[in-house]
N, C-alpha and C positions, 0 to 999 in steps of 0.2 A: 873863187868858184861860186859861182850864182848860184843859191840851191831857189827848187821850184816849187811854190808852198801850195800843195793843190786843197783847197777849201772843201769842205768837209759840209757838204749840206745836207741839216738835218729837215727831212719832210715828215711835216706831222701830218700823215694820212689819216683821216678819221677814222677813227674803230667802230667798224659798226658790227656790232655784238650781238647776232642773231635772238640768241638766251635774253638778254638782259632789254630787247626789243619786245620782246612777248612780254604780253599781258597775263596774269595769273589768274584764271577763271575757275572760280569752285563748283565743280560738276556737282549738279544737284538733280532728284528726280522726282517727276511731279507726280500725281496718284496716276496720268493719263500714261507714263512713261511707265512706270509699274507697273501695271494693268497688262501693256502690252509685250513687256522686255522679255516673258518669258515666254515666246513665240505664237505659234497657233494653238497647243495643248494649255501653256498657259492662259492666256488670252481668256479660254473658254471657260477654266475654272475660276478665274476670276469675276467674270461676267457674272456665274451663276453664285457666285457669294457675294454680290453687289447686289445680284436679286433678290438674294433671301434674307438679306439685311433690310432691304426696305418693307419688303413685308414682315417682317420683325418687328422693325420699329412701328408699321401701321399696326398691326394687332394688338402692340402696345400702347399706345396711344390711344387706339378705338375702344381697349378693352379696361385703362385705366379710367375713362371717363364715363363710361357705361356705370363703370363699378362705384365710383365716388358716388354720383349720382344715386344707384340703388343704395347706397351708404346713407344719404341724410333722409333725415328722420326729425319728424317733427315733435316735441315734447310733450303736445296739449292731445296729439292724438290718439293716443289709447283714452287718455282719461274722457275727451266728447265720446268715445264709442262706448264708454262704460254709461255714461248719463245717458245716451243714448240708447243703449237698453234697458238698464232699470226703469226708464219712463216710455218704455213699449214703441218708442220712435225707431224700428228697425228700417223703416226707406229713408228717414235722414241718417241711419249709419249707411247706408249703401249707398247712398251719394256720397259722403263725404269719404266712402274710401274710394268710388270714382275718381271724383278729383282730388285726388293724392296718387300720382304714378308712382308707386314704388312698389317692390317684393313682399314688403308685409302687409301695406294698405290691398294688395289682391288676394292675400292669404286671409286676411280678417273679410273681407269680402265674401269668400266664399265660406267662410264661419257663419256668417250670420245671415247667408240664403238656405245654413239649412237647422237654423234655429227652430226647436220645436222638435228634430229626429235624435237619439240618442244620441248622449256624449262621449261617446266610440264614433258613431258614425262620424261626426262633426270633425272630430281629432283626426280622422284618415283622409276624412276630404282637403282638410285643411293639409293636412301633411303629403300628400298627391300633388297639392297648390304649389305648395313648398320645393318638391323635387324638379318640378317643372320652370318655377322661377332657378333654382340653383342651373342646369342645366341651362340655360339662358344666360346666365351668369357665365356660364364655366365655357361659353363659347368660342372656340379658337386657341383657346389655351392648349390644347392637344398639338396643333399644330406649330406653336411655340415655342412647346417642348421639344416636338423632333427636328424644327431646327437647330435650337440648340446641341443638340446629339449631333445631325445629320454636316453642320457647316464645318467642323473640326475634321469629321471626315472627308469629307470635300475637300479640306486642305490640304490634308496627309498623300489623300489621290493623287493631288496635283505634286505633293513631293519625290513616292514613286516615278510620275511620270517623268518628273524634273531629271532622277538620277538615271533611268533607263536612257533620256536623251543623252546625258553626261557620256557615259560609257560606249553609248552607239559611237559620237564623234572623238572620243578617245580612239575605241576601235577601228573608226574608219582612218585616222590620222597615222597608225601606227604606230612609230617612234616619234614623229614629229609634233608632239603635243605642245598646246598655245595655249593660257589661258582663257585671251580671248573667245578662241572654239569651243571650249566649258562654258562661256558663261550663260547663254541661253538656258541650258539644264538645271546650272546654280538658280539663276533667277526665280524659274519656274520652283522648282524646288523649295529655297526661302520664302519668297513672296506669298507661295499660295499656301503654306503653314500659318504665318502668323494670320494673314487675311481671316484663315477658317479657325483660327482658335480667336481671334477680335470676335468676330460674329455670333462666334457661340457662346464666348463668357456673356457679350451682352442679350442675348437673347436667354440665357440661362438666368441670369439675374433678372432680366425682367420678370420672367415666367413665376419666380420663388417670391418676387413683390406682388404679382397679381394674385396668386396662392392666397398670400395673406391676408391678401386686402377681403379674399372673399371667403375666408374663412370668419373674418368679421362678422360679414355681413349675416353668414349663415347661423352664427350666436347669435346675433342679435333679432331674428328669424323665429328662433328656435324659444327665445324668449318674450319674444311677445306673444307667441300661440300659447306656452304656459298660461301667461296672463289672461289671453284671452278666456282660455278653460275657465280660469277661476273665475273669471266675472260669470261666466256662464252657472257656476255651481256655486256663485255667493247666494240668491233666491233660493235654494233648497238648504239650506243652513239654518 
């Protein structure tokens, strides 16, 4: 009996393994994607804490450099205004705090244009000088502070707004909830919290370094016009 061997052919068809074909891409978001991810309400509160960041950082900038500046102080110059008036040269002491820009060289300035009127009178003009330079100082800092306050809120707005979206497209959805149909509201939500509390620590913290810097300034203000008093009351001694 003939048996019939029927061969057995094995076809190795390629596996081609849709999965194992894909490439692994780590979804990442760029500040322009943020910005925008959390739709048009997002979008617009972002926008406005990118605005109030930069004028943040300019007032800080503007207002640190202003300040260092009114900070230096030259050493020799009280003592030429003291020589300068015991040897009766009071128009070379009013040049020489001409040319010296600073908050005390225009306070001792106006000390010694009214040399000669009581040392009351002298002390108020000078201290008039004084408030005038501090407010020149203290310029925009108001406004750095309420960003500080104002960008956190800004944020938190935008986080309401986030969840009111949330719950609309819940609602509109019905039972058929997706995450992806949340996530416009999430985004808005997250994104424009941290955004407005970023902006406001840094704007907070600037504002408590400029504080200081001119709180400085205003000792050391407050102690040259002492000084200058007593030069004024050393000839009556």
């Amino acid at each position: 009996m003939n048996s019939i061997v029927i061969g057995q052919i094995n076809v190795a068809e390629p596996m081609v393994d849709s999965l194992s074909a894909e490439v692994s891409v780590e979804k990442t978001l760029s500040i322009l994607e943020l910005t925008t991810s959390g739709g048009v309400g997002g979008s617009i509160i972002m926008l406005s804490l990118l605005a109030l960041s930069i004028i943040a950082v300019y007032i800080f900038v503007e207002r640190y450099v202003t300040i260092k500046n009114a900070a230096k102080e030259d050493e020799n110059f009280m003592n030429q205004i003291k020589d300068f008036i015991h040897d009766g040269k009071l128009e070379a002491a009013r040049s020489l705090c001409k040319s010296t820009p600073t908050p005390i060289s225009r306070m001792i300035e106006k000390g010694v244009n009214r040399i000669g009127k009581p040392l009351a009178d002298i002390g108020a003009a000078i201290e008039n000088t004084g408030k005038l330079e501090l407010f020149k100082l203290e310029n925009n800092l108001a406004t750095l502070a309420t960003i500080s306050g104002a960008a956190p809120m800004i944020g938190f707005l935008g986080t309401v707004i986030g969840m009111i979206l949330a719950f609309h497209q819940m609602a509109a959805a019905g039972g058929n909830i997706d995450v992806a149909m949340l996530s416009e509201g999430i985004y808005t939500a997250m994104v424009t919290t941290v955004a407005g509390l970023v902006v406001g620590i840094i704007a907070f913290i600037g504002y408590n370094l400029l504080v200081a810097k001119v709180e400085k300034v205003v000792f050391k203000m407050e102690a040259r016009t002492t000084e200058f008093l007593d030069i004024l009351n050393e000839p009556t001694k």
